[in-house]
C-alpha positions as CSV (number, residue, x, y, z in Angstrom):
1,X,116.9,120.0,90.0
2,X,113.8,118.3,88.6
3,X,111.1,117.7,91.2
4,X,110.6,114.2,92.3
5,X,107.9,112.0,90.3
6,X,104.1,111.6,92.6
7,X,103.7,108.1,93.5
8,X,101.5,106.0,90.9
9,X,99.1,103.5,91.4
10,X,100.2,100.3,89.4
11,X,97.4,97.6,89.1
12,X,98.8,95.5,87.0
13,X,101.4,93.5,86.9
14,X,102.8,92.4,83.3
15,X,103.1,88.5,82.9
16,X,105.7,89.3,79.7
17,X,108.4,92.2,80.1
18,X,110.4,91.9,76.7
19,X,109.2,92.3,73.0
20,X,111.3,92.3,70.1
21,X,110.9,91.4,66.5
22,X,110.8,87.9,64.9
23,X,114.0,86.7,63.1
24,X,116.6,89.2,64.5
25,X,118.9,88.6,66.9
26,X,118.5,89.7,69.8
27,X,122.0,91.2,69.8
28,X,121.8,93.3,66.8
29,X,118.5,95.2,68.0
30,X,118.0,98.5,69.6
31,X,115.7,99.2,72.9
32,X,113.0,101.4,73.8
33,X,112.3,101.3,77.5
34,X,108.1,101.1,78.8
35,X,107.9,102.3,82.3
36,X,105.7,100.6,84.1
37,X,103.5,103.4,84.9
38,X,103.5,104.2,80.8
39,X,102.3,100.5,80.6
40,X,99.5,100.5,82.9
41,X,98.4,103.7,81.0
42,X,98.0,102.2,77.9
43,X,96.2,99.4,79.9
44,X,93.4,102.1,81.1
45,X,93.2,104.4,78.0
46,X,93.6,101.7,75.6
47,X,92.9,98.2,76.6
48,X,90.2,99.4,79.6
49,X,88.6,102.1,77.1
50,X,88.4,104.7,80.0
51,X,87.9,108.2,79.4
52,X,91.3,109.6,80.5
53,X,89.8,111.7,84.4
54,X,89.2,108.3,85.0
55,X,92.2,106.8,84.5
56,X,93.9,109.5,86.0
57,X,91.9,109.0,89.1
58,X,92.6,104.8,88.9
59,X,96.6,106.0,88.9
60,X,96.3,108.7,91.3
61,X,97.9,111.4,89.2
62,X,96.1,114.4,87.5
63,X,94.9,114.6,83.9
64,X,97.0,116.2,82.6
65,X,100.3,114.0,84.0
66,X,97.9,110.9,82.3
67,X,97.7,112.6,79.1
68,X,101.7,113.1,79.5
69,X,102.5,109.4,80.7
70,X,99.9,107.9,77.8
71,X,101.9,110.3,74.9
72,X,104.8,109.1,76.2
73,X,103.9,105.4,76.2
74,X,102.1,105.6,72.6
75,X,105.7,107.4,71.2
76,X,107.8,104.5,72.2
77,X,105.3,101.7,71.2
78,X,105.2,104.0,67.9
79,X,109.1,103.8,67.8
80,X,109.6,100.0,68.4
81,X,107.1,98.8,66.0
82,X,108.2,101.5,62.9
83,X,112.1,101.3,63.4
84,X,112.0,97.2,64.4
85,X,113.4,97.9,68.1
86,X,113.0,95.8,70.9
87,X,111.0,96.7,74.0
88,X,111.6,96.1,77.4
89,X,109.2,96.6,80.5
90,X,111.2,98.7,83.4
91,X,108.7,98.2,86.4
92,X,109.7,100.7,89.6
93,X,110.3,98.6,92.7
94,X,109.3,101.6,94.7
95,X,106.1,100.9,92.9
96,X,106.0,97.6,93.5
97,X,107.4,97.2,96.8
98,X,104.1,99.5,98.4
99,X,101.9,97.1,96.6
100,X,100.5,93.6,96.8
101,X,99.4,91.5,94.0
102,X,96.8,89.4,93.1
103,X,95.8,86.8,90.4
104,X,92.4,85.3,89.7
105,X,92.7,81.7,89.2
106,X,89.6,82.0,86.2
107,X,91.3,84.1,84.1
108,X,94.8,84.5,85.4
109,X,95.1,88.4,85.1
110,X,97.0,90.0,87.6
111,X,96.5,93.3,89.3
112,X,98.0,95.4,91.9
113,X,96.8,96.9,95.2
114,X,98.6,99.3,97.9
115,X,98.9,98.1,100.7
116,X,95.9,98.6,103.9
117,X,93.4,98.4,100.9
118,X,92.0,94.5,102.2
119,X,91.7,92.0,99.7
120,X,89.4,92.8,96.5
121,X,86.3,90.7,96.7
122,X,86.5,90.4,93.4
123,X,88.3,90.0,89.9
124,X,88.5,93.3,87.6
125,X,88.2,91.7,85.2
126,X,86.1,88.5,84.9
127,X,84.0,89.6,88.5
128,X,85.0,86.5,90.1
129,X,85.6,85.5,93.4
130,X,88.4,83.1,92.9
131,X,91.6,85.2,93.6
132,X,94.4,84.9,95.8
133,X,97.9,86.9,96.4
134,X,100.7,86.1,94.5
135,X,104.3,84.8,95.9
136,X,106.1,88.3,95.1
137,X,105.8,90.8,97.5
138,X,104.4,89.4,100.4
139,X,105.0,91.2,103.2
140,X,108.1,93.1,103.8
141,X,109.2,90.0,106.5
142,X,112.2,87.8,105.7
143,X,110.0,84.5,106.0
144,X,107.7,85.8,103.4
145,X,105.5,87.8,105.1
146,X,104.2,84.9,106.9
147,X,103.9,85.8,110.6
148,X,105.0,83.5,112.7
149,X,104.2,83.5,116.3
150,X,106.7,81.4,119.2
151,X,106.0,79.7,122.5
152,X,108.7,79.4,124.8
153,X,108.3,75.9,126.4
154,X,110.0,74.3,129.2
155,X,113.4,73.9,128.5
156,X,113.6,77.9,127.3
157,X,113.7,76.8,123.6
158,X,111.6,78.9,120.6
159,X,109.1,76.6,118.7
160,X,106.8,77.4,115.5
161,X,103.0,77.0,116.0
């Protein structure tokens, strides 16, 4: 049995999840499935620049795993752009369900943070201060992760403050 995969750290959140090449139908096109941990590798090493300790340390995974997921990533963008496939995204809920994203309204990037980290104070990327959570995952509550607190008043029923 293959041991289980170490939790990644995922800051980044992609705003397109499907590529494919002009003028084919969509139909008649082969995959090639980016995980979203592949993805935000190739955002460090490659978009970022960063040497790859500390990527690795941004992810939370050894150097050696980076090296791994980055080959890995590079090999399927190499495959979809030589043999004309299509390629699709795959994010991990379980990623994405222990973080929380934000988006600066200067630049619209978006990013994401685990959870009990507080809110950044400022944009990775353009340093400013403008930046607010995002509607998805917000709180693991059924209204949204909005708390909402209730008063019993005289007649015993529940209102919202």
């Amino acid at each position: 049995m293959a041991r289980p995969k170490c939790q990644r750290r995922i800051r980044f959140s992609p705003q397109a999840v499907y590529f494919k090449p002009r003028g084919i139908p969509i139909t008649l096109l082969e995959e090639v499935e980016l995980e979203l941990d592949e993805l935000e590798a190739l955002r460090l090493a490659d978009y970022r620049k960063l040497y790859q300790d500390e990527a690795a340390t941004k992810m939370g995974v050894s150097r050696a795993t980076f090296g791994r997921i980055l080959e890995q990533a590079r090999s399927k963008i190499s495959d979809a752009l030589v043999n004309g496939k299509a390629l699709r995204i795959n994010g991990d809920d379980s990623v994405k369900a222990q973080s929380r994203e934000f988006i600066c309204s200067a630049c619209k990037q978006t990013w994401l943070l685990p959870f009990g980290t507080g809110k950044p104070e400022q944009c990775p990327e353009c340093k400013s201060t403008k930046i607010h959570r995002t509607d998805r995952n917000r709180g693991g509550q059924a209204d949204g992760g909005r708390r909402i607190r209730r008063r019993i008043c005289c007649g015993g029923s529940n209102d919202r403050e």
